[in-house]
C-alpha positions as CSV (number, residue, x, y, z in Angstrom):
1,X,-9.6,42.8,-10.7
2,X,-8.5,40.1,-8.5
3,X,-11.0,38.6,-6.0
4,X,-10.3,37.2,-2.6
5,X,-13.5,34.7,-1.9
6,X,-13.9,33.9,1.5
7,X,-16.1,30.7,0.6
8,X,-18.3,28.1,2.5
9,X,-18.4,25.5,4.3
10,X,-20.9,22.8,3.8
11,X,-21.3,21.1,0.1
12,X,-24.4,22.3,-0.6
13,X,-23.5,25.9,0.0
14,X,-20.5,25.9,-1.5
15,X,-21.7,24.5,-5.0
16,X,-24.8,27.2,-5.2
17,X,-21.6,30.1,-4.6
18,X,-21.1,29.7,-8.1
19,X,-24.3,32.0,-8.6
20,X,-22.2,34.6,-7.3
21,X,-19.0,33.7,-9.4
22,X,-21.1,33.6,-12.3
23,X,-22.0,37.6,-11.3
24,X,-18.6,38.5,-11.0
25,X,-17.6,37.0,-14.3
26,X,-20.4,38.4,-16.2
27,X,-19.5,41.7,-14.7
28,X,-16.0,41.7,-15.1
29,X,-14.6,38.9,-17.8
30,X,-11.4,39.7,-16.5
31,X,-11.4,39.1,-13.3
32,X,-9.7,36.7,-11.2
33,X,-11.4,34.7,-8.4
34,X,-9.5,32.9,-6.0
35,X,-11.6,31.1,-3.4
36,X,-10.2,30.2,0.3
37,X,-12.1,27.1,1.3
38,X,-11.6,24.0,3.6
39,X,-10.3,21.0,2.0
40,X,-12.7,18.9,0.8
41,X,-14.6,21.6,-1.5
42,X,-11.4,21.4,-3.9
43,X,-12.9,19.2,-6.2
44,X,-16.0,21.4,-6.4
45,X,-14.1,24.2,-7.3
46,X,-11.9,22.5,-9.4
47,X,-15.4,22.1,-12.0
48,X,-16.3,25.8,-11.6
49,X,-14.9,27.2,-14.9
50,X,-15.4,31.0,-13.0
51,X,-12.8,29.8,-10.3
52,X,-8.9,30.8,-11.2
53,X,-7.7,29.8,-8.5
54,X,-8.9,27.4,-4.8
55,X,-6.6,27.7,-1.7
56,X,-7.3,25.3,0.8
57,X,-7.8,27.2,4.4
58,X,-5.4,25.6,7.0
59,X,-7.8,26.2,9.5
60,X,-10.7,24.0,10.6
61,X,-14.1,24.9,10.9
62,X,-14.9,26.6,14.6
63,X,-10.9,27.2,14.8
64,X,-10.1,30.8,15.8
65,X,-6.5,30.2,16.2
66,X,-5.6,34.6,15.4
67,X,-1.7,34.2,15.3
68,X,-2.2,31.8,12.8
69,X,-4.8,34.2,10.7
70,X,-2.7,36.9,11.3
71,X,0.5,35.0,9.6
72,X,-1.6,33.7,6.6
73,X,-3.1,36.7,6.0
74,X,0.2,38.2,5.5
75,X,1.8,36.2,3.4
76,X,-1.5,37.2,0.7
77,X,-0.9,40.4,0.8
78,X,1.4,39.5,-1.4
79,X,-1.1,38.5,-4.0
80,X,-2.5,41.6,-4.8
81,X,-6.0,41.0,-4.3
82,X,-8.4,44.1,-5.0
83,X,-11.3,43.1,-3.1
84,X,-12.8,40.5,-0.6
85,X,-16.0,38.7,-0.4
86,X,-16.5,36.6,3.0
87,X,-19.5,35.0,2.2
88,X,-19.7,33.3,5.7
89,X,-20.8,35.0,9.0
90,X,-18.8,34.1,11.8
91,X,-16.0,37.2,13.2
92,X,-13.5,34.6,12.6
93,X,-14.1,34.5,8.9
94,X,-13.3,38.2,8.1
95,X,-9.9,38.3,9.8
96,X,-7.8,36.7,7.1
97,X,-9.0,39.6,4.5
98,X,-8.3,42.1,7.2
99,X,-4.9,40.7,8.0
100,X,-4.3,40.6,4.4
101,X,-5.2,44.5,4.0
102,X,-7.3,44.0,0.9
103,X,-9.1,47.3,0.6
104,X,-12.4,46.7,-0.5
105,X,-13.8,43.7,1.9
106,X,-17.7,42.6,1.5
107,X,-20.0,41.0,4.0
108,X,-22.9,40.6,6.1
109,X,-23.6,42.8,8.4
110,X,-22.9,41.2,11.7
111,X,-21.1,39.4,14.7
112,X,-19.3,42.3,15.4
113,X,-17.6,43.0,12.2
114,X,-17.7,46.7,11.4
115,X,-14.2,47.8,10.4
116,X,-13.0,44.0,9.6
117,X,-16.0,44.4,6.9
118,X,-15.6,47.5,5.4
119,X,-18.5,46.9,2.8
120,X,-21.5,45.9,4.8
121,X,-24.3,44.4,3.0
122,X,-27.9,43.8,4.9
123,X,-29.6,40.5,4.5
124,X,-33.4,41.0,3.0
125,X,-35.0,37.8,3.5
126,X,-38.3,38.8,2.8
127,X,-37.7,40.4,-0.3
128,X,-35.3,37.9,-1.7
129,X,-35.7,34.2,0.2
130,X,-33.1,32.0,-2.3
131,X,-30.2,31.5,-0.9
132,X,-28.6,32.4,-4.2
133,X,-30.3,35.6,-4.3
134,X,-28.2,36.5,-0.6
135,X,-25.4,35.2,-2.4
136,X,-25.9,37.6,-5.3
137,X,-26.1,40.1,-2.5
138,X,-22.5,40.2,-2.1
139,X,-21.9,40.5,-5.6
140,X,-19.7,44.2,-6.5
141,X,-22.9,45.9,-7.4
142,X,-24.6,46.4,-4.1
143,X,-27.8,47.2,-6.4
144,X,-27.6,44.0,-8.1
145,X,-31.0,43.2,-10.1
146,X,-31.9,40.1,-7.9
147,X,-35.4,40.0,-9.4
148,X,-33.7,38.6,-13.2
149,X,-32.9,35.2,-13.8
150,X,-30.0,34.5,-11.7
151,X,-27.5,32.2,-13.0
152,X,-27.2,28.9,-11.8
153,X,-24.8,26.5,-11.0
154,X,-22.9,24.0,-13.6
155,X,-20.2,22.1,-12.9
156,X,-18.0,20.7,-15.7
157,X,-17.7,17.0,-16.0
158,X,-14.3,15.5,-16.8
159,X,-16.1,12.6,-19.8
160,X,-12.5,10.4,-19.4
161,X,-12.9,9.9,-15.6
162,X,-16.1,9.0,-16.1
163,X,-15.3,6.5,-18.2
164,X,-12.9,5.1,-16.1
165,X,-14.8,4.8,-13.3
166,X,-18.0,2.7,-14.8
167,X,-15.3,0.5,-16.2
168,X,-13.7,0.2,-13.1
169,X,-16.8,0.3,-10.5
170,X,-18.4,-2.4,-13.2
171,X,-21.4,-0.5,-14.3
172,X,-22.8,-1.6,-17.5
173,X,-23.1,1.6,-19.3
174,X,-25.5,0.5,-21.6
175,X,-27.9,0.3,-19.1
176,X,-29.7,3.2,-17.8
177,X,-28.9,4.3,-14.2
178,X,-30.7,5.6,-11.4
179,X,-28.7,7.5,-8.4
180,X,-30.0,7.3,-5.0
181,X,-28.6,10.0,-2.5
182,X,-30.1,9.1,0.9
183,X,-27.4,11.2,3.5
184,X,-27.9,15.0,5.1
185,X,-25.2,16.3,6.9
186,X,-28.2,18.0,8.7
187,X,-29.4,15.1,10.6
188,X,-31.8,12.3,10.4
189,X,-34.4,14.7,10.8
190,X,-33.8,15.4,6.7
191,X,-33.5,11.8,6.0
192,X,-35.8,9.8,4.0
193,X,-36.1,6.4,5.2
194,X,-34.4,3.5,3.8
195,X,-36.8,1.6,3.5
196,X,-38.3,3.9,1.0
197,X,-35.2,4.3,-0.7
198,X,-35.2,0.2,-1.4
199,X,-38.8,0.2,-2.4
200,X,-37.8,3.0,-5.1
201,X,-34.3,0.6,-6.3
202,X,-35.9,-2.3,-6.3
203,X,-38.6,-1.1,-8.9
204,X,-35.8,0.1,-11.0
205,X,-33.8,-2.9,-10.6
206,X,-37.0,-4.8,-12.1
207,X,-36.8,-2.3,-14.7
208,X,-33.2,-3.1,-16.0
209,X,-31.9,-0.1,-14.5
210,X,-28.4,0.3,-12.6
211,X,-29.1,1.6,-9.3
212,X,-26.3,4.2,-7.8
213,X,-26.2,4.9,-4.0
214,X,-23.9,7.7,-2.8
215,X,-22.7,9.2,0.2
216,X,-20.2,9.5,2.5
217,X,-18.7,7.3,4.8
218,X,-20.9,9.2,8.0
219,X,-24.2,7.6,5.8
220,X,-22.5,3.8,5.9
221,X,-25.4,2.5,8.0
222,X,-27.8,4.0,5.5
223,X,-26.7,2.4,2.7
224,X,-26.4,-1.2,4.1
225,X,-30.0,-0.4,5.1
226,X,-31.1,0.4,1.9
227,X,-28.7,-2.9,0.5
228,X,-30.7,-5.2,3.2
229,X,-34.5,-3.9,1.4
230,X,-32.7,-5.1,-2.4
231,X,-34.6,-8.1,-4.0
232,X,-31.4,-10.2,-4.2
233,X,-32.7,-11.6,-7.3
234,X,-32.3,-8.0,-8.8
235,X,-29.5,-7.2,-7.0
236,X,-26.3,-7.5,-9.7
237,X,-26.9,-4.1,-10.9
238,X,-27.3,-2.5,-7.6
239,X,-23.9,-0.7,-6.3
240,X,-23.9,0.6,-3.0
241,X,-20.8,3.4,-3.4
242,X,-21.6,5.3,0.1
243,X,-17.6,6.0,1.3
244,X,-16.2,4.1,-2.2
245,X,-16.1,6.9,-4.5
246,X,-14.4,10.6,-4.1
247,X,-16.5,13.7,-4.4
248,X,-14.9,14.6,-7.8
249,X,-15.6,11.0,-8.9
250,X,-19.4,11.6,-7.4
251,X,-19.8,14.4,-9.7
252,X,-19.0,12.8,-12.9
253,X,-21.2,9.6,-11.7
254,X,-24.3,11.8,-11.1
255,X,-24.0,13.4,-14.4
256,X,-24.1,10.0,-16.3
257,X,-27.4,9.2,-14.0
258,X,-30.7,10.0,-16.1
259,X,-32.3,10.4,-12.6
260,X,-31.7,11.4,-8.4
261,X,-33.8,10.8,-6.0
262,X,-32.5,12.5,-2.9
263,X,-32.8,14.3,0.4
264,X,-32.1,17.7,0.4
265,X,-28.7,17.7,0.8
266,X,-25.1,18.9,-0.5
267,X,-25.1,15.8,-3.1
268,X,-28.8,17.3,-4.6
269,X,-27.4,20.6,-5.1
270,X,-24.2,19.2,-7.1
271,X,-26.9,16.3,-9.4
272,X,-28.8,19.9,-9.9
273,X,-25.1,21.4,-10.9
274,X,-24.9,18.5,-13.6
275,X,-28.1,19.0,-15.1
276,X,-29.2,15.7,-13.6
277,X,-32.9,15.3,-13.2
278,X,-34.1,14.5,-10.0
279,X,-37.0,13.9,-7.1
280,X,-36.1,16.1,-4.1
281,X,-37.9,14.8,-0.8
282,X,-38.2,17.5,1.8
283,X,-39.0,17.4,5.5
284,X,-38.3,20.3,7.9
285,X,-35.7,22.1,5.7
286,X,-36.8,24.7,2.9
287,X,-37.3,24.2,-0.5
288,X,-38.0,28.1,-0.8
289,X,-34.6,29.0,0.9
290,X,-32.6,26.0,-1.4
291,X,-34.4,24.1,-3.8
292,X,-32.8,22.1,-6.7
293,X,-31.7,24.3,-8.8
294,X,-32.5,22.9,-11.9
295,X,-35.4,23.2,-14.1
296,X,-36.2,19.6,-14.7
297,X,-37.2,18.8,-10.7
298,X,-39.9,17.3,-8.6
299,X,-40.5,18.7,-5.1
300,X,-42.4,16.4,-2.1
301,X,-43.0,18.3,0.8
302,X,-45.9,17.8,3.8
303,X,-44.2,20.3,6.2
304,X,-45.3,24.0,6.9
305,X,-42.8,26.3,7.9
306,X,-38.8,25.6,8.6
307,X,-37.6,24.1,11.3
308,X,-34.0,23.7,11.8
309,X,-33.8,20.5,14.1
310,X,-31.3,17.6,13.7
311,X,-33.8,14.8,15.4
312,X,-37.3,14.3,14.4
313,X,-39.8,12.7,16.7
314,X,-40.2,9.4,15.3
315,X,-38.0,6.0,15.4
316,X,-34.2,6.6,14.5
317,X,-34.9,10.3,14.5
318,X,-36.8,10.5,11.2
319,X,-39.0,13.5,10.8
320,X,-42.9,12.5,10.7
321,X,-43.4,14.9,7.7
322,X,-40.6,12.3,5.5
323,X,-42.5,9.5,6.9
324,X,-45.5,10.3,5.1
325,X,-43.9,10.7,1.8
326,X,-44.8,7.5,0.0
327,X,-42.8,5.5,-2.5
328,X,-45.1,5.2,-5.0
329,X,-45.2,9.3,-4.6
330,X,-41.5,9.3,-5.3
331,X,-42.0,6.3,-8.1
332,X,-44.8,9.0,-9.7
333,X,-42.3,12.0,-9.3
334,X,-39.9,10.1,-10.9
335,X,-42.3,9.5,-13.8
336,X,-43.0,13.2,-14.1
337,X,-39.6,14.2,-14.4
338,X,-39.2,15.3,-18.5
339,X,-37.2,12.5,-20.6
């Protein structure tokens, strides 16, 4: 059977998919999955063994641009997909599977879909609160066990580029290394100071570790922070690679890391996917909607509830509940986490 996958669009979201390619596979060995995403979750999908095939969407996200669905959804008719699964929301999502006349089409029920979505599925929230699990939802048995051990995410590591890019970055292998993932596309609201953050590398750095930052060019600030707090006495095996390093180059980095410490964010989700140990600090986001999903993890929350806000009410917009999240917590997390 071939699959159309309509996927998602924010990192975090689009690594934990993989559950449901994982479903598919284990359902059907033979099936072909081919995942329409935007452009910069190639490289994700590129590591997902389950994934035959990603076609970068030509449209961006909010676009609705329906001349321009309607042609590209023609042209894949000619792929002979079997079924579609739009595992985002929005109307605009669902158009390309319709315009492509794929018979079978799954989805949530929702923003006006009925008849774009052939094969409605309701979300249960209360019953089954992992993101994964609504991602299982989707899966071709609508009466998919969700209560079993759902598979996680794993993304395969290329070992040569790896290699190449501690040679070329200048990281002394030999040494053990720490990564440090301080962004959230979120909002600052998610962020753990970076103050912290240097507290936690510089006690590292007098430990003969390497220290790793990552991130994205939008967390640049956030980094130099973090860079300002380094002992300059420790700092030659401190490498601040926020916007130096591509996301598929990211992956193979975190998987060399014996340890994260990180915000919950897109880059926790893909150390989890490597079967990288880490310390996940929480503020007003969920661990019970997306934790790490990895066995070998520490949670630090002080927040009740979920709030979804971008600005928290302290300084620079951090979120009171971060703020009180201590380094020598994270320090004694990181000491919990199994060698």
């Amino acid at each position: 059977m071939k699959f159309l996958i309509v996927g998602p669009s924010w990192v975090g979201d689009a690594v934990m998919a993989q559950t449901l390619y994982k479903l598919i596979k284990n359902s059907n060995k033979d099936a072909q999955i081919e995942v329409l995403s935007p452009n910069w979750s190639m490289p994700i999908l590129e590591r997902m063994e389950e994934v035959s095939r990603p076609i970068i969407s030509p449209f961006n996200h909010g676009e609705l641009k329906i001349k321009a669905r309607f042609d590209f959804g023609k042209q894949l008719r000619e792929e002979g997909y079997e079924r579609a699964i739009v595992m985002t929301n929005s109307l605009k999502s669902s158009l390309i599977p319709f315009f492509a006349k794929i018979p079978v089409r799954t989805g949530w029920l929702g923003e006006m879909r009925i008849g774009l979505i052939n094969d409605l599925r309701a979300k249960e929230m209360s019953n089954y609160p992992l993101m994964i699990e609504q991602f299982a939802k989707l899966s071709v048995n609508p009466n998919e066990d969700l209560k079993k051990s759902l598979p996680y995410p794993s993304l395969r590591v290329d070992s040569r580029n790896l290699k190449e890019q501690l040679v070329k970055l200048g990281i002394n292998s030999e040494k053990p290394s720490i990564a440090i993932c301080p962004g959230a596309e979120f909002g600052p609201a998610k962020k753990w100071p970076p103050n912290y953050y240097a507290e936690v590398c510089n006690e590292y750095l007098s430990n003969s570790w390497n220290v790793l930052v990552f991130g994205s060019l939008n967390d640049e600030i956030t980094g130099n922070s973090i860079q300002g707090g380094i002992d300059k006495e420790l700092s030659d095996h401190f490498f601040n690679l926020i916007g130096k390093t591509s996301l598929i180059d990211v992956i193979d980095l975190l998987s060399h890391c014996k340890k994260v410490v990180t915000n919950d964010s897109g880059l926790m989700h893909i150390a989890a996917a490597v079967d990288t140990p880490l310390v996940a600090v929480y503020g007003p986001s969920s661990p019970q909607f997306t934790p790490p999903l990895i066995d070998n993890h520490v949670v630090l929350r002080k927040f009740e509830g979920f709030d979804k806000i971008r600005e928290g009410s302290e300084e620079h917009g951090y979120h009171e509940s971060l703020i009180a999240i201590k380094p020598s917590e994270v320090l004694e997390g990181l000491d919990r986490l199994n060698k």
